[in-house]
C-alpha positions as CSV (number, residue, x, y, z in Angstrom):
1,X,0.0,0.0,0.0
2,X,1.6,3.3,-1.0
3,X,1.5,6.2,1.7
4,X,-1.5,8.1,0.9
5,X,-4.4,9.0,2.8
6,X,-8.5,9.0,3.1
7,X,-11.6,10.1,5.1
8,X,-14.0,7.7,7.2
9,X,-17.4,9.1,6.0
10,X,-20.9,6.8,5.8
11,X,-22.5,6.6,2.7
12,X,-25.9,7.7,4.9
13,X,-24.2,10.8,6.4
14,X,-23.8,12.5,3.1
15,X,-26.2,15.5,2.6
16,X,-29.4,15.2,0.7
17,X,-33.2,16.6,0.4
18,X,-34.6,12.7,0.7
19,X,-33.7,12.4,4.6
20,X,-30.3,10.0,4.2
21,X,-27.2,9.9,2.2
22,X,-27.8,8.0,-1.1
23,X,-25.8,7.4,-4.3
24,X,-26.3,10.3,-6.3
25,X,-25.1,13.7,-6.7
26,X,-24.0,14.4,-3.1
27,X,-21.8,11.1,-3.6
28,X,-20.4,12.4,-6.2
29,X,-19.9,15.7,-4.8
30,X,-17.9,14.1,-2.1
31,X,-15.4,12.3,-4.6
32,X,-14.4,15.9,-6.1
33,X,-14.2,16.6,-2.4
34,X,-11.4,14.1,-1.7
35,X,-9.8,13.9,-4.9
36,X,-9.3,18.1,-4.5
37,X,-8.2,17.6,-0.7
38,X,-5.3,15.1,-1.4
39,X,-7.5,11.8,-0.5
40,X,-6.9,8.5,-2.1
41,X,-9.5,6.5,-0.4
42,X,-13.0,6.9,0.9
43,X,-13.9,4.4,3.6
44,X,-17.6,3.3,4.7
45,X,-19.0,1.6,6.7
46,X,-21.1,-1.5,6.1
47,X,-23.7,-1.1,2.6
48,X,-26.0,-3.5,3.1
49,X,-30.0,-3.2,4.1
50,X,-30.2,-2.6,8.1
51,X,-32.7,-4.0,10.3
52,X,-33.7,-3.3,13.9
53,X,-31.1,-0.8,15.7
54,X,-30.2,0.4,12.2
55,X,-26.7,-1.1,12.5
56,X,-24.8,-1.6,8.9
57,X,-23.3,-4.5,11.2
58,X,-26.9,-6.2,12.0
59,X,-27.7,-6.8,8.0
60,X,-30.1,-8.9,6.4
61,X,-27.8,-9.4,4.0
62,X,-24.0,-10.4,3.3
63,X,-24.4,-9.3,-0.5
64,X,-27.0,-7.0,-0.9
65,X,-27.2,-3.3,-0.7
66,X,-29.4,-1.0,1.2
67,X,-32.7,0.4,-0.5
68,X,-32.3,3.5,1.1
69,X,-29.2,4.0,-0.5
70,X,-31.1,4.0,-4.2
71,X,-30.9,8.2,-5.2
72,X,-34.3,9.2,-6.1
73,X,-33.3,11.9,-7.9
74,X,-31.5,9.5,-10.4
75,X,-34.7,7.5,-10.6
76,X,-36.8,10.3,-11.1
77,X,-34.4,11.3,-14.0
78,X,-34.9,7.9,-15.8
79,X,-38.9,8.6,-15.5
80,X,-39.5,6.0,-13.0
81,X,-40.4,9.0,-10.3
82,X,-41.8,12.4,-10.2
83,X,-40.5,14.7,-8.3
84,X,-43.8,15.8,-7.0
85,X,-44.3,12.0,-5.5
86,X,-41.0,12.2,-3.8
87,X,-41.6,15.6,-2.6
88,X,-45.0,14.1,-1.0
89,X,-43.0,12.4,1.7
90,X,-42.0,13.5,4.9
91,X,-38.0,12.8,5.5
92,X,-37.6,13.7,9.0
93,X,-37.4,17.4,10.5
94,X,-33.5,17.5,11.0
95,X,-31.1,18.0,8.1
96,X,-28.5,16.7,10.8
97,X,-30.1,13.5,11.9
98,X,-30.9,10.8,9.8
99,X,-35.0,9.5,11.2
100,X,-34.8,6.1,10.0
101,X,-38.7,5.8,11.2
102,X,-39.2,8.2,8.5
103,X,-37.6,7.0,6.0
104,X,-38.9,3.3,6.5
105,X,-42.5,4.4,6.3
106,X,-41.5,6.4,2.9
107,X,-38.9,4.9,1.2
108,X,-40.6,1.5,0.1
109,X,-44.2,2.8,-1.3
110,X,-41.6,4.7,-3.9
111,X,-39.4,1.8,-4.6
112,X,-42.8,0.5,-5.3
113,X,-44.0,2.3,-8.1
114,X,-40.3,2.8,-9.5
115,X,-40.6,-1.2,-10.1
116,X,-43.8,-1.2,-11.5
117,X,-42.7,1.4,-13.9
118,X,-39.2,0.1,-14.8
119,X,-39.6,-3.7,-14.5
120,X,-41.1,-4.6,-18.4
121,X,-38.7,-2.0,-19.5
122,X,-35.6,-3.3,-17.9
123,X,-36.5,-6.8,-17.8
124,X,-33.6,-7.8,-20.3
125,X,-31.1,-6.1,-18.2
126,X,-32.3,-7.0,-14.9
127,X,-32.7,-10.7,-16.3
128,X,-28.6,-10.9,-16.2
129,X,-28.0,-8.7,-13.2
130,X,-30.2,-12.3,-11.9
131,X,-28.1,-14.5,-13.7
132,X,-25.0,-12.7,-12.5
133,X,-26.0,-13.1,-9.1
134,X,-27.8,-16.3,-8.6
135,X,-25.6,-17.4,-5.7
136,X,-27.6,-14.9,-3.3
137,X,-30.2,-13.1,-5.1
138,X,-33.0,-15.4,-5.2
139,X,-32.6,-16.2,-1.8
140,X,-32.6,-12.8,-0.6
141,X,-35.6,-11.6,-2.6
142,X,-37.7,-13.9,-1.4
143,X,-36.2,-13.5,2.2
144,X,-37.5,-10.1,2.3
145,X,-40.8,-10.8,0.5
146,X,-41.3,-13.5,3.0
147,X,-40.4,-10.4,6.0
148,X,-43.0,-8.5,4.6
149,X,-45.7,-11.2,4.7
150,X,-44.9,-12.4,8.1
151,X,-44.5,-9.0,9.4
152,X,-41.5,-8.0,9.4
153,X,-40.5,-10.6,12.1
154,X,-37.2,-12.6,12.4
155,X,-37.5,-15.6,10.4
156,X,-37.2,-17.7,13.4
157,X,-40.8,-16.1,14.1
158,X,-42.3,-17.2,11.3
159,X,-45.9,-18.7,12.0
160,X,-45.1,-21.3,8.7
161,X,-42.5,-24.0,9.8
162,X,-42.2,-25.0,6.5
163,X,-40.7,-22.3,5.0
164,X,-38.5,-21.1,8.4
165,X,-37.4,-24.5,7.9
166,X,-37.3,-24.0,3.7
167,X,-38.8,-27.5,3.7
168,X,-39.4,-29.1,0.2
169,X,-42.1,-27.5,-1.6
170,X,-42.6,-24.4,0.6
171,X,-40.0,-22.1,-1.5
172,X,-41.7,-22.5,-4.7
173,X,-45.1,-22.0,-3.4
174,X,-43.9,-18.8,-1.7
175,X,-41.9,-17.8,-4.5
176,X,-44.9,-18.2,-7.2
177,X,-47.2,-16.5,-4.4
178,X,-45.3,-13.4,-3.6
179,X,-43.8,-13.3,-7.0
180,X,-44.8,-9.2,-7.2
181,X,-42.6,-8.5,-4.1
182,X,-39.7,-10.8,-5.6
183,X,-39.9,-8.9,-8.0
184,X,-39.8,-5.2,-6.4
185,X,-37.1,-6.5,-3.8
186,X,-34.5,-7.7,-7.2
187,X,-35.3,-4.7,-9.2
188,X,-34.6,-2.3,-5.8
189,X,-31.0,-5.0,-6.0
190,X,-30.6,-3.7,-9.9
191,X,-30.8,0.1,-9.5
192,X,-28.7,-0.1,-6.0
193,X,-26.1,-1.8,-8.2
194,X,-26.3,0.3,-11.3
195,X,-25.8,3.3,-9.1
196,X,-23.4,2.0,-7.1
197,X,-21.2,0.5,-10.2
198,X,-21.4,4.5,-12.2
199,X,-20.2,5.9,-8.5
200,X,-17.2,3.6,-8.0
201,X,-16.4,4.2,-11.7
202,X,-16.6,7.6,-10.8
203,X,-14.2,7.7,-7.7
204,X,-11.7,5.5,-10.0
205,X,-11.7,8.1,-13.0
206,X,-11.0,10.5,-9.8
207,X,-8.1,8.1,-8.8
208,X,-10.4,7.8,-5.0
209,X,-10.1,3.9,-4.5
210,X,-13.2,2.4,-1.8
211,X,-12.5,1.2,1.5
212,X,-15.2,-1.3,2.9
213,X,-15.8,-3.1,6.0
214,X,-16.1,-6.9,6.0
215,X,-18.0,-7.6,9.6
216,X,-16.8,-11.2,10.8
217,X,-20.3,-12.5,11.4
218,X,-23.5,-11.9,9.9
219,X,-26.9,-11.1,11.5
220,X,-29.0,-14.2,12.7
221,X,-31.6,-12.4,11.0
222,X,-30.5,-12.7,7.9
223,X,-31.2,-14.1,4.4
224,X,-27.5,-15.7,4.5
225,X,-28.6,-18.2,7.7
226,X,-32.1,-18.9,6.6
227,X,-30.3,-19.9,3.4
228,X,-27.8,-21.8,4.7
229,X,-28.0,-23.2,7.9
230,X,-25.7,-26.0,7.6
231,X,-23.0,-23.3,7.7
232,X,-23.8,-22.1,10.9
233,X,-23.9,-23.7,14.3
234,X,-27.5,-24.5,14.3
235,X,-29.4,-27.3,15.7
236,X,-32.2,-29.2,13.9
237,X,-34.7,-26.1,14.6
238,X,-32.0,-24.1,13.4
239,X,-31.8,-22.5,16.7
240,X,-27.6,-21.8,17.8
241,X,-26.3,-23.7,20.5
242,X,-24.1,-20.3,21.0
243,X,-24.2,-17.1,19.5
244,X,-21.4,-14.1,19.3
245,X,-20.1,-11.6,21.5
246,X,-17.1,-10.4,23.5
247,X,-15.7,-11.0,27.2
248,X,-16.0,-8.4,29.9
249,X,-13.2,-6.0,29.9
250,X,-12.4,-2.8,30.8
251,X,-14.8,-1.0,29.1
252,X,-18.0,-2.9,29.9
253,X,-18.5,-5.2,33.3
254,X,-20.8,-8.1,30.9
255,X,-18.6,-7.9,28.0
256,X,-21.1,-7.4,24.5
257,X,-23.6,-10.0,23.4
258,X,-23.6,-9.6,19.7
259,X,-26.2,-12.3,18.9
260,X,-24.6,-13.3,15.8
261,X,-25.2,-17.4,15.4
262,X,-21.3,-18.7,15.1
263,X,-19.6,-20.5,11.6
264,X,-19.5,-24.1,11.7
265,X,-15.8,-24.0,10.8
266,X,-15.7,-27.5,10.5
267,X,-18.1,-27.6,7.8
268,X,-16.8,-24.9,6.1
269,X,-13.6,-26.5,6.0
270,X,-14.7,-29.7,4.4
271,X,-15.9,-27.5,1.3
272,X,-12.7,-25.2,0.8
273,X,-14.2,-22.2,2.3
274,X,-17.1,-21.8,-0.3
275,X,-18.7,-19.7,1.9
276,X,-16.1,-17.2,2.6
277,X,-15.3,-17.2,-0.5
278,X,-19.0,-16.0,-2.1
279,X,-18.8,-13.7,0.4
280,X,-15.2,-11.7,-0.6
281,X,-16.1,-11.8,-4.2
282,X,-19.1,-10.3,-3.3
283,X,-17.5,-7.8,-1.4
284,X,-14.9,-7.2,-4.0
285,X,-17.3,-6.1,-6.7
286,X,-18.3,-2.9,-3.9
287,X,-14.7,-1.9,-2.6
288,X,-11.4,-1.8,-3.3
289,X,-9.3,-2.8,0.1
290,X,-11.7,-5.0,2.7
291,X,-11.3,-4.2,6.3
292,X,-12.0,-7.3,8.4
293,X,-13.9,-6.2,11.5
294,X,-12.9,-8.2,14.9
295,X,-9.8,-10.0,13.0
296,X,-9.1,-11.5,16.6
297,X,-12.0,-13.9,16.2
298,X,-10.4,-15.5,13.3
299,X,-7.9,-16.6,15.7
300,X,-10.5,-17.5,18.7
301,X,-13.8,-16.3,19.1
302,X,-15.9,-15.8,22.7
303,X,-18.7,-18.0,22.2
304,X,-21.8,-17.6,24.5
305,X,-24.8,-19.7,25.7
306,X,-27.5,-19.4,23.7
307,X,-30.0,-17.6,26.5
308,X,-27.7,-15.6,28.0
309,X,-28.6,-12.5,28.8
310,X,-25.1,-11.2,29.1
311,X,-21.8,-12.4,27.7
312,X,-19.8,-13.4,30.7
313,X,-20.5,-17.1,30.4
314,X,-19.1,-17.1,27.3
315,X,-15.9,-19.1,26.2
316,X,-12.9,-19.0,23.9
317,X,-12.9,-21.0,20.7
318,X,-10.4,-21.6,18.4
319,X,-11.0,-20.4,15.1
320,X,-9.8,-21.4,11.5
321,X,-6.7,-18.8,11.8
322,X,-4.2,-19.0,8.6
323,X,-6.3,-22.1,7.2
324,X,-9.0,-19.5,5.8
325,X,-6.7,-16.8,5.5
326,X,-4.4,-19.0,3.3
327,X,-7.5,-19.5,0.9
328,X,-8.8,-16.2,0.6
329,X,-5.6,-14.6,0.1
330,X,-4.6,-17.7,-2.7
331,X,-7.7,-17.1,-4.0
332,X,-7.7,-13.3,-3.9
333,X,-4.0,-12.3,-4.9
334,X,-5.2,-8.6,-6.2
335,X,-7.2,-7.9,-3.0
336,X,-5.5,-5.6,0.1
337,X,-6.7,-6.3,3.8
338,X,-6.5,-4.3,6.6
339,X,-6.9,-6.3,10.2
340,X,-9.4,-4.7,12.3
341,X,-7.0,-6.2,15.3
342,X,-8.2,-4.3,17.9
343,X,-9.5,-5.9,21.2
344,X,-8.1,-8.6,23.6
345,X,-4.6,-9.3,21.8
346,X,-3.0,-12.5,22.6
347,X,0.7,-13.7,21.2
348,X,-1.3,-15.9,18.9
349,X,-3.4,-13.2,17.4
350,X,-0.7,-11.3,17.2
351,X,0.8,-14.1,15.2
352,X,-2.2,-14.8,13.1
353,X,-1.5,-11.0,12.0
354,X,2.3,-11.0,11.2
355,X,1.5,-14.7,9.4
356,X,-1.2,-13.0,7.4
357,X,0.8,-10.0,6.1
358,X,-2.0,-7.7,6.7
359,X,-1.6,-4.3,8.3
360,X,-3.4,-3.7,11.2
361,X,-5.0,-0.8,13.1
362,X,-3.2,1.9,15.5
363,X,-5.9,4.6,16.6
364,X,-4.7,7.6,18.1
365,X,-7.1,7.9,20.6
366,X,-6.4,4.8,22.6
367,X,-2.4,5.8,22.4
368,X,-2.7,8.2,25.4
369,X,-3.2,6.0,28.3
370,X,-1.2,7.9,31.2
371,X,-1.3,4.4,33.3
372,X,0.8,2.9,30.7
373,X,2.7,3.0,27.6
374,X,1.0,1.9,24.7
375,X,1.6,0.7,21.4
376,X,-0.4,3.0,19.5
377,X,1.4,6.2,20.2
378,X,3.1,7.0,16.9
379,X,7.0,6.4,17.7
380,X,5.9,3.2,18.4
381,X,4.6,2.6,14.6
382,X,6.1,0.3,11.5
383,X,5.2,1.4,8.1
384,X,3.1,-1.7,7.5
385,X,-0.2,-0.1,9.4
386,X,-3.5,2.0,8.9
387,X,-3.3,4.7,11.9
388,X,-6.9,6.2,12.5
389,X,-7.4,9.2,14.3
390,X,-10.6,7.8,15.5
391,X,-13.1,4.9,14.2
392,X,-16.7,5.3,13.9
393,X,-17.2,3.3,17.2
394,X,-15.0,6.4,19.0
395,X,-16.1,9.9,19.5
396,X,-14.5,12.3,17.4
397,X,-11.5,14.1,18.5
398,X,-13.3,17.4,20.0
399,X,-15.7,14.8,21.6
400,X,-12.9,12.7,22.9
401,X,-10.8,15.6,24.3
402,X,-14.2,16.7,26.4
403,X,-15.2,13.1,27.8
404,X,-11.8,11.2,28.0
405,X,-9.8,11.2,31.7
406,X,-8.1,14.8,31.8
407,X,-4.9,12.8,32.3
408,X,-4.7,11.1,28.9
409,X,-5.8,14.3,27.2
410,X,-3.0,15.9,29.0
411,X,-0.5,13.0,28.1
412,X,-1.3,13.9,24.1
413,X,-1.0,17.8,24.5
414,X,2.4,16.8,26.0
415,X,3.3,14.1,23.2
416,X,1.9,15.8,20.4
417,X,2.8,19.3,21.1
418,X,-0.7,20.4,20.9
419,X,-1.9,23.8,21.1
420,X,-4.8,26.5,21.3
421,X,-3.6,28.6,17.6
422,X,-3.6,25.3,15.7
423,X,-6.4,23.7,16.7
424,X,-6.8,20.5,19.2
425,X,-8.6,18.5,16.6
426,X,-5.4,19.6,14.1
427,X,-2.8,18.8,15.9
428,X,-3.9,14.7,16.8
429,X,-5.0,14.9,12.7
430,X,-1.2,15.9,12.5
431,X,0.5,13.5,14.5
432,X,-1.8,10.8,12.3
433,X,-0.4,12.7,9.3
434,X,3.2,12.5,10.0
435,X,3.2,9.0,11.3
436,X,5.3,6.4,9.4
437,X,1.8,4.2,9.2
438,X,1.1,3.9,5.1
439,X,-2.3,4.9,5.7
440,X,-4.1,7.6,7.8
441,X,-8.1,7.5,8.0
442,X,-9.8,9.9,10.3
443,X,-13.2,10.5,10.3
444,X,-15.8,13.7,8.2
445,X,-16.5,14.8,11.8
446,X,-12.9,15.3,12.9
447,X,-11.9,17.4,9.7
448,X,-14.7,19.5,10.8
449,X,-13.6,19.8,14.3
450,X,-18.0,18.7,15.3
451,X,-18.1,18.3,19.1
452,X,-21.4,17.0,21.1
453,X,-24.1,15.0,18.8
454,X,-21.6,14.2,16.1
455,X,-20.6,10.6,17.5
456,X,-21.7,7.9,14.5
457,X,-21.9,4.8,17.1
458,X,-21.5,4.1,21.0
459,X,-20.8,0.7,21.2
460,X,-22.9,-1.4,23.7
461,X,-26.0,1.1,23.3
462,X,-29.3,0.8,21.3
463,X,-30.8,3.7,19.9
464,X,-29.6,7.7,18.9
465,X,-26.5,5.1,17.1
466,X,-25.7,5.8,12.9
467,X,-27.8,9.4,12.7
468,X,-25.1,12.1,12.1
469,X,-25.3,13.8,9.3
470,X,-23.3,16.2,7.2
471,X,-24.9,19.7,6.0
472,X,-24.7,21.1,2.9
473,X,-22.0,23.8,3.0
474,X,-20.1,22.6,5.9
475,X,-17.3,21.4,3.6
476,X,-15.6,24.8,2.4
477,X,-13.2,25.6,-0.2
478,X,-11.4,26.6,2.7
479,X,-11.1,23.5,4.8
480,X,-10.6,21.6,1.4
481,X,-7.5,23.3,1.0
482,X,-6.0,22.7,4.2
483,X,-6.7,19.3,4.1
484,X,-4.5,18.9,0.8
485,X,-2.1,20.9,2.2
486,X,-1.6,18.5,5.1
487,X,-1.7,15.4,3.2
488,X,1.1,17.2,0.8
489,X,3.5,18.2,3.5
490,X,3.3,15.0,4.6
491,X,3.8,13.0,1.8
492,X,0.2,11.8,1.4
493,X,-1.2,13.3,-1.5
């Protein structure tokens, strides 16, 4: 990886009329933003549709992409909308805040009508976008028709055993009886695509590559388990014996229950990975390098009780470690990785990382520890690392400096040489800059120098989580400018 730099920014953060960030002009508007500031790489978070808790990490699917990501206006352009309907529907109140409620109740009564108007037109094209994906597609369409029908409830809710269990018979009969919403849910799969394909086309004629994060597990409620149980660990119900989570630490007394139903590594094994492997070519046609979130659990992974309310009880599990990696990176030769190794590092996962020749993560704000030296602080650093100023589960660096203990904060005035003329938020982007690490990401909101509200995620909390977002205007000429400078007289342009 060259030395260069990018800018952590969520795809629904970026400003537009329609209530949420979407794949149109505002996404392009933000390429000629980093291209003009010095940045070679745009990283996002998670693309795919969200479900309860509106968590890009809680998907209902490994593959697919997020309806409320499809730009209206681009729709409205091919004659598929009006611009009166899409004018009809309230968005939410705050330009700042993304109200999901609002956009759940509008969004899909759009996609609707865009599908009944486009689908005899486009059926040729959409036909191979099918074709093209028939390792996931089907499955998922009918997944989401089948949420619809049944409520919207987890498909381990649903009143018919015969298609939670996708007994024989049961798929077709669904599939031929909710053929319309099969239908809406693929077509909503080819315009999210065909937008998504112009934009990264886009950022590449801008030479702005895509940064994307891979999520070790996916959701439990999710068209990838109800698909394919027998790659999870399941029992005959297809209820998990354990689920996903990490240990107590110092951060939180229970340690996190994910949820997430765990791989059946052995299984996967026996087939060469399959799984895995669907799932990076998938992710490959969306980004460019493929952050693996909670690397560690590749390694071993804290497996929990299914029941528990907590995840103390949990255990550690050996994972498939270089096995997997081995395959995908064989298989994968053209891909880059970045380890999301942060967490409870053992000697072994620290291994795991120097075996897999990925770099892995330093973030700036856990360097300050006054109790004891760290690894992250900056003289510590090899050039084979991604430093972050801050990562969408930490508050941004005017946040930080408020809420962290006064000790660290005075620790990295001290280190960093910080001071009131050049900013706070400037001089840790600075010390990020400088570092030897081949890539430095820091978040929109620390650019900005955004203080209270502007968090994107507290971890271990449901609700007021993946709102922020970015106003029209608030990205100046100005700040463009300093931004390239920086990454210029640091090397990273």
């Amino acid at each position: 990886m060259k030395r260069s730099c990018g800018i952590l920014m969520p795809v629904s953060s970026l400003p537009s009329p329609h209530g949420i960030g979407t794949l149109g002009r505002a996404a392009r508007d933000f390429v000629d933003f980093l291209a003009d500031a010095g940045q070679s790489w745009w990283q996002m978070l998670p693309v795919g549709p969200t479900s309860f808790g509106d968590s890009p990490y809680q998907s209902f699917s490994a593959y697919a992409g997020n309806p409320y990501f499809v730009d209206l206006d681009l729709l409205c352009d091919e004659g598929l909308l009006t611009p009166d309907e899409v004018a009809a529907v309230h968005w939410g109140g705050d330009p700042a805040r993304v109200d999901y409620e609002a956009i759940y109740r509008g969004r899909l009564p759009l996609l609707r009508k865009a599908a009944e108007r486009g689908w005899q037109r486009d059926s040729g094209a959409v036909a191979v976008f099918v074709e093209k994906n028939r390792t996931w597609l089907p499955d998922y369409a009918l997944f989401m028709a089948l949420k619809h029908r049944f409520g919207m409830k987890a498909w381990t809710e649903w009143p018919d055993e015969d298609i939670r269990l996708r007994r024989p018979g049961a798929v077709e009969r669904y599939r031929n009886e909710l053929a319309e919403d099969v239908r809406l849910f693929t077509y909503i799969q080819y315009q999210f695509f065909r937008q998504w394909e112009a934009l990264r086309a886009y950022a590449h004629d801008r030479g702005v590559g895509i940064i994307g994060d891979l999520p070790i597990y996916v959701a439990m409620d999710s068209a990838d388990v109800w698909a394919d149980p027998g790659s999870f660990q399941l029992d005959e119900r297809n209820i998990p014996h354990e689920v996903a989570g990490v240990p107590p630490d110092y951060f939180s007394a229970d340690g996190q229950l994910w949820g997430n139903p765990l791989y059946d590594w052995d299984a996967m094994k026996r087939d060469g990975y399959q799984w895995w492997i669907r799932r990076i070519e998938g992710a490959a046609r969306l980004y460019d390098i493929l952050r693996i979130d909670h690397f560690r659990g590749l390694e071993s992974y804290w497996a929990v009780p299914y029941g528990e309310t907590t995840a103390k009880n949990g255990r550690w599990v050996k994972g498939p470690g270089m096995d997997l990696l081995r395959v995908l990176t064989g298989r994968f030769p053209s891909i880059q990785f970045i380890a999301e190794d942060l967490g409870f590092l053992t000697p072994e996962v620290r291994q795991l990382l120097e075996d897999s020749g990925f770099p892995g993560m330093k973030v700036l704000e856990f360097a300050f520890d006054s109790r004891e030296p760290s690894n992250y602080l900056p003289h510590t650093y090899t050039p084979h690392c991604v430093c972050y100023a801050g990562t969408h589960d930490n508050a941004p660096l005017m946040v930080w400096k408020d809420e962290a203990d006064p000790a660290d904060i005075t620790m990295a005035r001290r280190y960093l040489g910080l001071n009131e003329s050049e900013g706070f938020h400037w001089g840790v982007l600075r010390g990020g800059l400088s570092s030897v690490a081949e890539l430095f990401v820091a978040q929109m909101q620390d650019y900005l120098g955004l203080g209270a509200g502007s968090r994107m995620n507290t971890p271990g909390t449901l609700g007021g989580n993946w709102q922020w977002r970015l106003l029209p205007g608030q990205i100046t000429a100005e700040l463009t400018e300093k931004i390239r400078e920086a990454a210029r007289l640091y090397g990273r342009a």
